[in-house]
N, C-alpha and C positions, 0 to 999 in steps of 0.2 A: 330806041326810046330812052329817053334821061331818064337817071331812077328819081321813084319819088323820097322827098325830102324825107328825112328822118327826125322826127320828133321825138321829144322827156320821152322816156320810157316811163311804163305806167309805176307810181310805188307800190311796193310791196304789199300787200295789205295784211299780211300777219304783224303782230307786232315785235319787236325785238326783244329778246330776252330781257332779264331783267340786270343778268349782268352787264351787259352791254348795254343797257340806258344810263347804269351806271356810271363806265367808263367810258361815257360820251360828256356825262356832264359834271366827275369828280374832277375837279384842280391837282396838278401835281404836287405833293407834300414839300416843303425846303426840306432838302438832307441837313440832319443835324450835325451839325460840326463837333466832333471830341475832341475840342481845343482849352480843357478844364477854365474854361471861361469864369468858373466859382472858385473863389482863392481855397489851395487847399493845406492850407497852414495858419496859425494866428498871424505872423510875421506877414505872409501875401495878404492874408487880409486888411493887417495896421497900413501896409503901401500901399493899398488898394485906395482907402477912405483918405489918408493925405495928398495921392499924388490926383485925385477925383473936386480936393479942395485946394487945388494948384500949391501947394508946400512948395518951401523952401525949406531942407536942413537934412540932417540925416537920422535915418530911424538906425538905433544901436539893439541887438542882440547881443545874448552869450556869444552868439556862433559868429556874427560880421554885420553886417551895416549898410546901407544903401543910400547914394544921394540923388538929394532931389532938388532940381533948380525948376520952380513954375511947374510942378506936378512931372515934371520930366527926368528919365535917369539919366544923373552924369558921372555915377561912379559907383563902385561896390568893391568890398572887401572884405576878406577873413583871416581869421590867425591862420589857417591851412593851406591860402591859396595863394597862386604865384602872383608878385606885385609887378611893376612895370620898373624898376631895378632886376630882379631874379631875371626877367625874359630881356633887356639886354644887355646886362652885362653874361648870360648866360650864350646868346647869341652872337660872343662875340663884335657887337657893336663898339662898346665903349667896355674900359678897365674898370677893374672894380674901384683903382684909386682916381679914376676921373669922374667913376658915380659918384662915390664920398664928395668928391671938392665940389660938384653938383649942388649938392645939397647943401652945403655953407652957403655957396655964392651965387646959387640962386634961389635963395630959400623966398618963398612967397610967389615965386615968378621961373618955376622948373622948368615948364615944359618951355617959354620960348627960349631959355637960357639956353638947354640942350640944340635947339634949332638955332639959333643964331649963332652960336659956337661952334655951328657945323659939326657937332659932336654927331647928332642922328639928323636923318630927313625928316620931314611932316608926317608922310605918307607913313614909317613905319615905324613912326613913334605914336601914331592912331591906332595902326594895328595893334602894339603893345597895349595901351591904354584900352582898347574893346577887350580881346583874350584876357586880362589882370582883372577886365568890369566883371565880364562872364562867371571868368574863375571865382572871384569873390560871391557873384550872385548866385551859385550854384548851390554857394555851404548856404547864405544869409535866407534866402525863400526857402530853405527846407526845415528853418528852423519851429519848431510846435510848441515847445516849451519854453521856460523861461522867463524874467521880468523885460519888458521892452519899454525904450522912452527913445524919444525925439528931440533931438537936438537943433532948434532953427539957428545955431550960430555957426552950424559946424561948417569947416571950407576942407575941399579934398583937395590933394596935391596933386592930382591930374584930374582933367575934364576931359569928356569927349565931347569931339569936335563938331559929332553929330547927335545930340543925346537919344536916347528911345524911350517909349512910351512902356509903364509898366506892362501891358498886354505884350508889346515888344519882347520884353526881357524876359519874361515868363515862358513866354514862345517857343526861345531861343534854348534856355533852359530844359525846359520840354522837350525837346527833340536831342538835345544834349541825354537827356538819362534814357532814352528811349532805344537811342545807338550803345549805348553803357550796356543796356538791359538785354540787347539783339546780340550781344559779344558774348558774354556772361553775365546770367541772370540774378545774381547776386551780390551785395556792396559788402559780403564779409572781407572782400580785398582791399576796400576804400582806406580803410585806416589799420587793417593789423600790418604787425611785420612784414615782407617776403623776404623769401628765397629761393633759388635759381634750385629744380629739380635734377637738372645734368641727365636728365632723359632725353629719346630722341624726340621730336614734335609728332603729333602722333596727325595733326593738319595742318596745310598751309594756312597762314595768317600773311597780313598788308603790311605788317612792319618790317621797314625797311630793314638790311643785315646790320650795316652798325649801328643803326639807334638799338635794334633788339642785344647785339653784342654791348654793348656799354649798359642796357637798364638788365641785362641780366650778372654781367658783373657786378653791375651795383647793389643787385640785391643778396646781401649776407644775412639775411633772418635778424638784423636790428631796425632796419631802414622800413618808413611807410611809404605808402607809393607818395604821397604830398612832401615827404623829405627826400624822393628819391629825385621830384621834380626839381625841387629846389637845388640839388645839389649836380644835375645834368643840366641846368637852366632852361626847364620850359615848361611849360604851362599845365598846371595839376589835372585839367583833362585830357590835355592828348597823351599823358604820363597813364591817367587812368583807363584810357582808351587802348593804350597798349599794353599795358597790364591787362587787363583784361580778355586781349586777345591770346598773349601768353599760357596765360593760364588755362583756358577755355586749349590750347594743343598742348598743353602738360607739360610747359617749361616752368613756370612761377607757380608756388604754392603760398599759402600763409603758414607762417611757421606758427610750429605751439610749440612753445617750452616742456620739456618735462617735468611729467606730474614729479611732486618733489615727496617722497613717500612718509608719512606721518611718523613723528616721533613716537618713541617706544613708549608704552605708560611706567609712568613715575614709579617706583618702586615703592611701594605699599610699607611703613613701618612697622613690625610684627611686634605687636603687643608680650610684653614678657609672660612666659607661663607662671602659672600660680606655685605658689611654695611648695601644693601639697603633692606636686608631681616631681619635685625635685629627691636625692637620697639623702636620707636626714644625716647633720653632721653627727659627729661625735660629738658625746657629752660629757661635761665636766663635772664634777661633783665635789662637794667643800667636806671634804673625811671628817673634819674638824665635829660636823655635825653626830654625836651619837649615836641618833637614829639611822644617818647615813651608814657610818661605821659598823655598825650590826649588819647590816644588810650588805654592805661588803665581803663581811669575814663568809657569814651563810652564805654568797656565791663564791666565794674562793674554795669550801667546804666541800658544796658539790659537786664544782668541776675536778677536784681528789677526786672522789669514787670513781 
């Protein structure tokens, strides 16, 4: 015998809870993104509203400075941070006196100067030019204080090739202090002194044996880690990146000076004591006088008996 057909099963007829009518007919929430999408400096802010009104020019800080061609970044920089000379003449690419003649003879028109003189390639004179954008953009959007003004004439000496979008560069930056802060959670290292501990590492770290041998040579308790970049040629974040790893296994410390111990207090000038503590001189007396003369003779008198 065929079986018979199998029909809807009957519904339920209790009704479903109430959670569950809930999450039958709640929409899933959009996860919020912690991608500080709110500027959080004056400086991000001022780049925010010009590169939003498509700017051209650059906005200048205390700290560095940011270009903007059609609201878009094509350059940044700081007094601290490595430029696109430091990273190649640091890398070996070109000599320091072929950067200089660079710069005379192709002033206005560097970057293809360098490429058509086959001094560097395209490719990793881009690189240079992003790492020096970064680096500069790192100190410039951190800046809170200060007077800020905009300059729409300003022209940078290098462009990139690809420019980014403020949200871009923020991004980028972003995740830049965020690997800084997973190393070691502090920027007391960013700008003091270091010095090389000469202890042993107390954990492995990623930096390579000789970049870590050369940046712990170099640090003698004068040097900041943005001079120490400058002076190994390369770029003040993988410098601070390594620094930071150093220090987090107890090779690199920041140096403090010795407290320098306060001068002694000034020696107090002692007022002269009063006459009437002092032993009276001897006294003279004019014989000449009479009266005195009596009074002489009468003590010469009594000192007889």
């Amino acid at each position: 015998m065929a079986p018979e057909p199998v029909g809807p099963l009957p519904a339920d007829p209790r009704p479903a809870p109430p959670a569950a009518r809930r999450r039958a007919h709640a929409a899933p929430l959009p996860r919020r993104r912690r991608s500080s999408c709110a500027p959080a400096t004056t400086f991000e802010a001022a780049l925010t509203d010009l590169a939003a009104d498509g700017s051209t020019g650059a906005l200048h800080g205390p700290g560095g400075a940011v270009h903007l061609a059609g609201g878009l970044v094509v350059h940044a920089e700081a007094p601290a941070a490595a430029t696109v000379g430091h990273l190649l003449t640091g890398a070996g690419r070109i000599t320091v006196r072929e950067w200089e003649d660079s710069l005379l003879l192709g002033a206005g028109r560097l970057a293809e100067y360098l490429v058509a003189g086959g001094l560097v390639g395209p490719g990793e004179l881009e690189l240079a030019r992003l790492a020096a954008t970064l680096d500069g953009a790192q100190d410039a959007l951190a800046q809170h204080d200060g007077e800020l003004r905009f300059d729409p004439a300003a022209e940078p000496a290098f462009r990139l090739a690809r420019p980014l979008s403020v949200l871009e560069l923020r991004g980028a930056v972003g995740r830049r202090r965020s690997l800084l802060d997973g190393c070691w959670p502090s920027a007391e290292l960013d700008r003091a002194p270091l010095r090389a501990t000469g202890a042993a590492p107390t954990r492995r770290t990623a930096v390579p044996h000789r970049r870590r041998q050369a940046l712990l040579a170099a640090a003698d308790g004068t040097r900041t880690a943005p001079e120490l970049a400058r002076l190994l040629g390369r770029s003040t974040y993988g410098t601070l990146l390594d620094v930071r790893q150093l220090a987090a296994a107890g090779l690199l410390t920041a140096h403090r000076p010795a407290a320098v111990p306060d001068p002694p207090p000034a020696a107090v000038p002692q007022a002269a004591l009063p006459d009437v503590l002092l032993p009276p001189a001897p006294r003279s007396y004019d014989s000449s006088d009479p009266e005195v003369g009596l009074l002489l003779r009468l003590r010469a008198a009594l000192e007889a008996l």
